[in-house]
C-alpha positions in Angstrom: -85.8 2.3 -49.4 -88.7 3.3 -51.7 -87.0 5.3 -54.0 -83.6 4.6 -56.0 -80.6 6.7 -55.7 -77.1 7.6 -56.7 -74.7 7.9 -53.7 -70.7 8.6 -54.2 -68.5 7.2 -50.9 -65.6 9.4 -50.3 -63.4 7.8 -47.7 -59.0 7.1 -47.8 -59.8 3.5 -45.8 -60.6 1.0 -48.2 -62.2 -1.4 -45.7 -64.6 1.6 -45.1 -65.5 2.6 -48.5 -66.4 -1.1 -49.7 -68.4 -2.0 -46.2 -70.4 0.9 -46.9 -70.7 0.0 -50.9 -71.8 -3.2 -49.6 -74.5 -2.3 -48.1 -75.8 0.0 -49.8 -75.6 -2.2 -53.1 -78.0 -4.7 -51.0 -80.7 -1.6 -50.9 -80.6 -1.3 -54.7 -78.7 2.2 -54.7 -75.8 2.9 -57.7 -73.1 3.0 -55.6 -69.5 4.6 -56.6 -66.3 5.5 -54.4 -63.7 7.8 -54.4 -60.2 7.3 -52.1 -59.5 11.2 -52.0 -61.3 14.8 -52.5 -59.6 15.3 -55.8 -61.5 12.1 -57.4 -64.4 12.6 -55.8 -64.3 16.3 -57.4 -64.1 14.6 -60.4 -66.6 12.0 -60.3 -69.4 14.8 -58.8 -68.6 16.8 -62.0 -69.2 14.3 -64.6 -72.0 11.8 -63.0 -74.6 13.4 -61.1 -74.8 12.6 -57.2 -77.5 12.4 -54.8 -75.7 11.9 -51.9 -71.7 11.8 -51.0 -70.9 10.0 -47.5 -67.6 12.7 -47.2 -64.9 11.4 -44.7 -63.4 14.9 -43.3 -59.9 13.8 -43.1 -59.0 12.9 -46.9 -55.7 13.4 -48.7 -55.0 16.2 -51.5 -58.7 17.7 -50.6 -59.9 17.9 -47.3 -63.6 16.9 -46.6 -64.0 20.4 -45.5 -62.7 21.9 -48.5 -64.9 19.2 -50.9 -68.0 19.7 -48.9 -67.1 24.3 -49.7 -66.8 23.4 -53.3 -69.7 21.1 -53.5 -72.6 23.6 -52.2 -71.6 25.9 -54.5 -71.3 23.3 -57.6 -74.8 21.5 -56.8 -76.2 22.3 -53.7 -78.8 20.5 -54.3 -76.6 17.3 -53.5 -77.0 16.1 -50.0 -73.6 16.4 -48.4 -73.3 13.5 -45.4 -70.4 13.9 -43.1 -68.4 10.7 -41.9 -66.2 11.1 -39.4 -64.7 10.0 -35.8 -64.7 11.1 -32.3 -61.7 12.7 -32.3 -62.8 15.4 -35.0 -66.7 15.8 -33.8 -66.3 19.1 -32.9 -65.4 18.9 -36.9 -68.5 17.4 -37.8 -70.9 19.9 -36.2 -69.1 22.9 -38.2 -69.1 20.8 -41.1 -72.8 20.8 -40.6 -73.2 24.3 -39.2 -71.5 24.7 -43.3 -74.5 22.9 -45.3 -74.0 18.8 -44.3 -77.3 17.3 -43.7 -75.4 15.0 -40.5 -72.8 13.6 -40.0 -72.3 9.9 -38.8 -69.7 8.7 -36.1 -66.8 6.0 -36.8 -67.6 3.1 -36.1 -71.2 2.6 -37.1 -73.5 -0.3 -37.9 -75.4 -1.1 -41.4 -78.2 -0.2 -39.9 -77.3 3.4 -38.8 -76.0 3.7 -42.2 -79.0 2.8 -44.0 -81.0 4.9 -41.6 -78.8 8.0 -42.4 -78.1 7.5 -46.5 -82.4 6.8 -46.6 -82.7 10.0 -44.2 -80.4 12.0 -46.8 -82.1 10.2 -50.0 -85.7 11.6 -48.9 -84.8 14.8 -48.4 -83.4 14.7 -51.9 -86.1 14.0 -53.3 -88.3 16.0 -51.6 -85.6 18.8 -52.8 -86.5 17.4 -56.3 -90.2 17.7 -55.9 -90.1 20.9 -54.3 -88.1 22.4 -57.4 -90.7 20.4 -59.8 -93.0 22.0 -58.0 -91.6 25.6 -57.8 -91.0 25.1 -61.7 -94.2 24.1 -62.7 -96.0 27.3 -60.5 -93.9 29.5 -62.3 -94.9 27.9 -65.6 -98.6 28.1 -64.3 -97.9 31.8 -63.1 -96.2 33.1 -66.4 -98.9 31.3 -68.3 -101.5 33.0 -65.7 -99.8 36.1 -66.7 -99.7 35.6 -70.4 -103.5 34.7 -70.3 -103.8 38.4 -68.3 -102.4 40.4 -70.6 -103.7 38.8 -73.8 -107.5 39.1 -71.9 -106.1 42.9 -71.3 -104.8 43.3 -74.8 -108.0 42.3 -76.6 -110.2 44.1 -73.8 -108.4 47.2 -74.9 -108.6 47.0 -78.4 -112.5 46.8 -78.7 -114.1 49.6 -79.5 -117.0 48.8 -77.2 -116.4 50.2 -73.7 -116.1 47.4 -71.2 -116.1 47.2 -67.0 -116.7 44.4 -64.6 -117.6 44.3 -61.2 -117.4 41.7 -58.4 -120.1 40.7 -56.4 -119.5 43.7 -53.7 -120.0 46.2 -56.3 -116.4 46.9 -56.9 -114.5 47.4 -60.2 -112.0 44.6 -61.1 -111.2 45.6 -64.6 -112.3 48.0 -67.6 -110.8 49.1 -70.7 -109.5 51.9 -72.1 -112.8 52.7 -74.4 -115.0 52.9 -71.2 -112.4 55.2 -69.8 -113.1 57.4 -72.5 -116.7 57.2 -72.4 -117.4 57.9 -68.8 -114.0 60.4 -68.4 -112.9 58.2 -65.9 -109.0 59.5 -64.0 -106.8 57.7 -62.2 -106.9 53.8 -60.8 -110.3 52.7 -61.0 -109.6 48.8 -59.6 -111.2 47.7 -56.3 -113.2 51.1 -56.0 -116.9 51.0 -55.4 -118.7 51.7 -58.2 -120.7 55.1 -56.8 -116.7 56.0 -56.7 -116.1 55.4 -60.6 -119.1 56.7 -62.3 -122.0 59.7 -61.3 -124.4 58.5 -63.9 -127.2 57.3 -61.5 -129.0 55.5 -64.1 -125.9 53.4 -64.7 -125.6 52.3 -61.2 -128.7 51.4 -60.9 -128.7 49.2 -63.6 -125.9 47.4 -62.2 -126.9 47.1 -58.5 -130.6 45.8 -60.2 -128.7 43.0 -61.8 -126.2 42.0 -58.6 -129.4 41.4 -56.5 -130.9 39.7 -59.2 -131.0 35.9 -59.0 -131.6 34.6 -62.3 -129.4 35.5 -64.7 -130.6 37.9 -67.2 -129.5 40.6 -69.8 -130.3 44.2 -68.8 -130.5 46.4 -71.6 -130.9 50.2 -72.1 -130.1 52.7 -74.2 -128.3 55.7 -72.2 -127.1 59.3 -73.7 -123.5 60.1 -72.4 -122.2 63.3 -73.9 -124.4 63.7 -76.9 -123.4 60.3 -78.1 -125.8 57.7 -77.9 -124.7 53.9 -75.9 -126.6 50.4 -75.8 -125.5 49.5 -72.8 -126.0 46.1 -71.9 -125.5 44.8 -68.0 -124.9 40.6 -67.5 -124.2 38.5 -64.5 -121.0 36.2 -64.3 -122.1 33.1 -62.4 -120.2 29.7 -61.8 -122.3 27.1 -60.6 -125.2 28.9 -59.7 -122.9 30.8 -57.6 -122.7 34.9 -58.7 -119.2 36.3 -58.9 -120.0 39.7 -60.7 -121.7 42.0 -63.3 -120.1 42.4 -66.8 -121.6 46.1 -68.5 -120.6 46.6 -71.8 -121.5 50.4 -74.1 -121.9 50.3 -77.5 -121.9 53.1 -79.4 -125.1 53.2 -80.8 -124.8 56.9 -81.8 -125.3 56.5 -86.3 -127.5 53.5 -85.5 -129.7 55.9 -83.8 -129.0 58.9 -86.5 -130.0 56.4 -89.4 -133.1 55.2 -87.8 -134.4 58.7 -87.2 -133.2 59.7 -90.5 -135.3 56.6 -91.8 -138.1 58.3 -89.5 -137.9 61.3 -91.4 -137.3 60.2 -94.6 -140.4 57.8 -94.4 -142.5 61.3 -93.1 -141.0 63.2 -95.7 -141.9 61.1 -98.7 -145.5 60.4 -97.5 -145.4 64.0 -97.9 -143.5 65.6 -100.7 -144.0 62.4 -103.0 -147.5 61.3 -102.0 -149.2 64.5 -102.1 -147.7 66.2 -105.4 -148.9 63.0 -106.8 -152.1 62.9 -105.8 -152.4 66.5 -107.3 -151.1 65.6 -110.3 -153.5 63.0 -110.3 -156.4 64.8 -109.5 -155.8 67.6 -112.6 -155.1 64.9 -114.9 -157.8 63.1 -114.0 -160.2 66.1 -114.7 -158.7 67.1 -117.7 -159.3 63.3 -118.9 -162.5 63.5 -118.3 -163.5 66.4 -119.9 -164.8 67.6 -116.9 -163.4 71.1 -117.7 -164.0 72.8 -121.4 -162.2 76.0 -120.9 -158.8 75.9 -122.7 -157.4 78.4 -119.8 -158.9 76.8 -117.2 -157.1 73.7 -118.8 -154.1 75.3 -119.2 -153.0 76.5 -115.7 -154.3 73.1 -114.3 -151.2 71.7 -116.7 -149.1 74.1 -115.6 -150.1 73.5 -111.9 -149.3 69.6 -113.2 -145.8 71.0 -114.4 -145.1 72.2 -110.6 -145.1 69.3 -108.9 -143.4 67.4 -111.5 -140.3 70.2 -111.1 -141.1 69.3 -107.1 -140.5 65.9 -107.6 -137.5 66.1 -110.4 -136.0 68.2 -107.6 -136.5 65.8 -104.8 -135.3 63.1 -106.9 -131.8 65.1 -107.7 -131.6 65.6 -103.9 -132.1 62.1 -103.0 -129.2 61.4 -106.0 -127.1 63.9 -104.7 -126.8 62.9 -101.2 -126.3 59.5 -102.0 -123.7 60.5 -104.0 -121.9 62.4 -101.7 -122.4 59.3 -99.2 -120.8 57.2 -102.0 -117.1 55.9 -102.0 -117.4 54.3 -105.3 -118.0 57.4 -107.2 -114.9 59.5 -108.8 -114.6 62.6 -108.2 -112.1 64.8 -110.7 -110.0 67.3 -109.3 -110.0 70.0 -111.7 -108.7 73.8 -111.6 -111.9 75.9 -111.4 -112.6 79.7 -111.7 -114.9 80.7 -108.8 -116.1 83.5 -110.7 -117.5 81.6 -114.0 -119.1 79.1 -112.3 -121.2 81.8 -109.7 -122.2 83.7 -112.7 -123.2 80.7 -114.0 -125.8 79.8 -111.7 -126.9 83.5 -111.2 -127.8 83.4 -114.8 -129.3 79.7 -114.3 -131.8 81.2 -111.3 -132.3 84.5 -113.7 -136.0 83.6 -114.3 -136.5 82.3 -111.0 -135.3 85.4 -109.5 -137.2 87.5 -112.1 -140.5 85.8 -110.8 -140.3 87.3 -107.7 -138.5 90.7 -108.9 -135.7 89.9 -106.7 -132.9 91.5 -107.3 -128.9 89.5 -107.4 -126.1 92.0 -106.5 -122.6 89.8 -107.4 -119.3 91.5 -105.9 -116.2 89.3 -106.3 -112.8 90.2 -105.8 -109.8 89.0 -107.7 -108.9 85.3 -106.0 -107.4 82.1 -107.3 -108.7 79.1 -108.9 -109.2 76.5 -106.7 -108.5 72.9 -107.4 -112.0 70.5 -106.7 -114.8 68.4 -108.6 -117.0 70.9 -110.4 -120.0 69.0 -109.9 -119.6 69.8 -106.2 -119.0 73.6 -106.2 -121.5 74.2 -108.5 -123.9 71.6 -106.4 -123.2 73.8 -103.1 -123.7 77.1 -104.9 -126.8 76.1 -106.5 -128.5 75.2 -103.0 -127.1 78.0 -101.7 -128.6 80.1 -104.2 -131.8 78.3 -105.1 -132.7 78.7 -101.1 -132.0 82.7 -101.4 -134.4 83.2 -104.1 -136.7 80.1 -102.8 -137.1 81.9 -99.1 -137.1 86.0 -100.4 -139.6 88.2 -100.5 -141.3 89.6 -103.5 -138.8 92.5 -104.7 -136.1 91.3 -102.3 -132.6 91.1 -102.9 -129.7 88.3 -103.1 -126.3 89.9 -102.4 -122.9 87.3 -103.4 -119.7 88.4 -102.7 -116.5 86.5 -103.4 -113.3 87.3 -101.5 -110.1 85.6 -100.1 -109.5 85.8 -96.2 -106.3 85.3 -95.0 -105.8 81.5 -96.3 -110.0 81.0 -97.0 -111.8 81.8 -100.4 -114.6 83.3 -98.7 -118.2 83.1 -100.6 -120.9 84.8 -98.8 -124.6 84.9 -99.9 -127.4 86.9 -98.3 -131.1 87.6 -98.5 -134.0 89.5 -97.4 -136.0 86.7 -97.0 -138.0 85.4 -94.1 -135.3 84.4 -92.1 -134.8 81.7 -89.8 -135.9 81.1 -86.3 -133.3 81.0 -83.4 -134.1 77.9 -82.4 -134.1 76.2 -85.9 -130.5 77.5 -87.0 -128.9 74.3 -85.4 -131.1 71.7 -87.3 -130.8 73.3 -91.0 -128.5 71.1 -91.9 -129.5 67.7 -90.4 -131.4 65.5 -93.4 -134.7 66.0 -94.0 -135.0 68.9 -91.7 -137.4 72.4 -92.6 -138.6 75.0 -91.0 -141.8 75.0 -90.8 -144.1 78.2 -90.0 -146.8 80.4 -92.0 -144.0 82.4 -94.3 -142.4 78.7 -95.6 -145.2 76.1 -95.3 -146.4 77.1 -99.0 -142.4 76.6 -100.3 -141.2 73.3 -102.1 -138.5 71.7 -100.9 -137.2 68.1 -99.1 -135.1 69.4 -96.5 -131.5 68.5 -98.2 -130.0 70.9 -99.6 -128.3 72.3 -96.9 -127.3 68.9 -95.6 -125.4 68.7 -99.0 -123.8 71.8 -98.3 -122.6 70.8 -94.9 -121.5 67.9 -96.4 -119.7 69.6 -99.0 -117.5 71.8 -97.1 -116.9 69.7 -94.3 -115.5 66.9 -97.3 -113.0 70.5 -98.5 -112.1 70.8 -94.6 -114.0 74.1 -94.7 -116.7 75.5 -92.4 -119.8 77.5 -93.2 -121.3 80.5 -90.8 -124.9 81.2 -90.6 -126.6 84.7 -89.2 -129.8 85.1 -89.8 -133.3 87.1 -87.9 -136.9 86.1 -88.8 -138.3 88.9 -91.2 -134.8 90.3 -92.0 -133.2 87.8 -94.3 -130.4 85.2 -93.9 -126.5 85.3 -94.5 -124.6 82.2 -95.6 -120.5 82.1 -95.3 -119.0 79.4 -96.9 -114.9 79.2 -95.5 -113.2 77.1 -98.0 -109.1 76.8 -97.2 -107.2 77.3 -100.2 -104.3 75.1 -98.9 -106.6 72.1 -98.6 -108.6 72.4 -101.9 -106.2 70.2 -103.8 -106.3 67.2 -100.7 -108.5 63.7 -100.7 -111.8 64.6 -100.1 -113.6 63.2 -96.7 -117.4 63.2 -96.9 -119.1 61.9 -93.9 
């Protein structure tokens, strides 16, 4: 026999059970015996047994009754039935019960050999079989495990994710990219053109499936006025393409920033370059001596003094906005009276306003101090203001009026002044943005003040309301909830 085995003989003839030790002894089997059920019982339950030779007619325990109570101690034991003619039709029930065979009285060596190394083989393919069984479990649970950590950090990016096998069809995605393209119900093994509409998309991914180098496909796609690099890559394995892995990042304040930078760049070519070369260009004249009239002189330093309030102002802008971008910066919560600190500015802008004979109506109703940084309520006044007078008309009017509206402070400012097109009310408060026609090309100005403002409401969870018709004025409404005033402050 190849392999080496434990075997238990249960037999009441003594002759029988040491013959068969005997022999089995001479194959290099450990061999033990047992002259009734009841110590065979015992033996099976503290050694452990390959195979038990079981005589069926044994005192205090049948064979029948040991070979019932052995398949359901160990049934992995193989059970082999000894018996004689007279109880064969015993023998075929006993194995019709879970023997493995049975072997007449008398028998030879050799047909006991034969039978024990049958029995002994199938043990230990019953051995392997388990060892086998156990270790695809192990290899299944650890299959899973790998599954759902892959799932579990698939999920948890932020960057929308799906893959798709080399017939075009979706084998697994993430909950970001759900989100992104609005995708419902079971997406797996569905065609792509059955996930997602976007053509673009699929094109990008059919492009790469027929392609037969690997490469990187890259493009930047809008999907619901947000803004995703979306990035399509083959999965290969050994030159051999299993699928297509696309990945969106939102790309959306990359994109803002850069055009910001765009605009900022176009804007300070502008309002910084030119005032300078102006000022230049006086001073250098008035250096000179290229001019002798004192008057003459005079406005030319006053024209100086214009665009050196132009670029003071665009400075404090450019300080302002970086401030309210800031997380470093404290901000003091303080109880402020509305009322002090309009007619504060209003008497600020006095001289402005008188410039231009324009006329400031103030109307405010009794309403409670509010609790915020002063530097920010008077900032979002003042550029609220300062564009009333900035855009009027010569002997126009700026109307404030202060009231509370159900759980708002309300502060509402209006003008006569040129107005604002249709079409331009939606960009007013993006950075860097002005309107730009005959009536305002002639006004100052950097194109952030009213991105402050936004920014300043939206960091008192408040809203702001714009009306206004080119030629009839504009009307600012600035919604400031009184239950919130006192709360952390959230500037985007």
């Amino acid at each position: 026999m190849n392999q080496k085995g434990n075997v238990l003989i249960v037999d009441d003839e003594l002759s029988i059970r040491e013959a068969c030790r005997k022999i089995l002894l001479k194959e290099g089997l450990h061999v033990d015996v047992a002259e009734d059920g009841l110590e065979a019982k015992e033996k099976i339950e503290r050694e452990n047994f390959d195979l038990v030779l079981i005589d069926l007619k044994l005192p205090h325990l049948s064979g029948e009754d040991l070979l019932h109570w052995l398949r359901s101690f160990n049934p992995d034991i193989v059970p082999v039935i000894i018996t004689g003619y007279p109880s064969f039709d015993s023998a075929v029930s006993a194995i019709r019960e879970g023997a493995y065979d049975y072997i007449p009285k008398p028998f030879t060596s050799g047909e006991l050999r034969r039978i024990v190394r049958r029995g002994l083989e199938r043990k230990f393919l019953i051995q392997e079989m388990h060892k086998l069984r156990e270790e695809q479990e192990k290899n299944l649970k650890l299959i899973s495990q790998e599954k759902t950590k892959l799932k579990s950090v698939i999920n948890s990016m932020a960057d929308g994710v799906l893959v798709v096998n080399r017939y075009g069809k979706v084998v697994l995605y993430n909950s970001a990219i759900r989100h992104i393209l609005n995708l419902s119900g079971n997406c797996l093994d569905k065609s792509l053109e059955e996930v997602i509409k976007r053509q673009t998309l699929i094109r990008l991914v059919n492009s790469q499936l027929k392609e037969k180098k690997k490469k990187v496909f890259s493009q930047e796609i809008g999907i619901n006025n947000r803004d995703y690099l979306v990035n399509v890559a083959s999965v290969s394995d050994n030159g051999e393409k299993l699928g297509v892995v696309v990945s969106f990042r939102d790309v959306t304040k990359l994109r803002k920033l850069a055009d910001m930078k765009s605009a900022f760049l176009n804007m300070v070519s502008h309002e910084i370059r030119s005032p300078l070369s102006i000022i230049e260009g006086y001073l250098d004249v008035v250096l000179k001596g290229i001019v002798k009239d004192e008057n003459q002189i005079k406005s030319m330093i006053e024209r100086v003094k214009v665009r050196t309030q132009t670029l003071r102002e665009l400075t404090d802008d450019l300080l302002n906005l970086a401030r309210m971008e800031s997380e470093k910066i404290k901000r003091e919560l303080v109880p402020i009276n509305l009322q002090e600190v309009i007619l504060e500015m209003v008497e600020f802008y006095k001289d402005k306003a008188r410039e231009k004979e324009i006329k400031i109506n103030i109307n405010i109703e009794p309403v409670p101090s509010i609790m915020a940084d002063r530097n920010d309520i008077a900032l979002l006044f003042t550029n609220l203001l300062d564009n009333a007078i900035k855009y009027n008309v010569r002997g126009g009017s700026v109307d404030i009026h202060v009231k509370k509206e159900g759980f708002d402070l309300c502060v509402k400012i209006k003008d006569s002044g040129v107005g604002i097109p249709k079409e331009s009310i939606k960009l007013i408060f993006d950075e860097f943005y002005r309107v730009k026609n005959e009536k305002t090309r002639m006004v100052p100005g950097t194109g952030l003040g009213l991105s402050i403002v936004q920014k300043i409401v939206k960091a008192y969870r408040g809203k702001i309301k714009v009306t206004s018709k080119e030629g009839e004025g504009s009307s600012f409404s600035v919604y400031l909830p009184l239950e919130n005033l006192c709360r952390g402050l959230e500037y985007d």
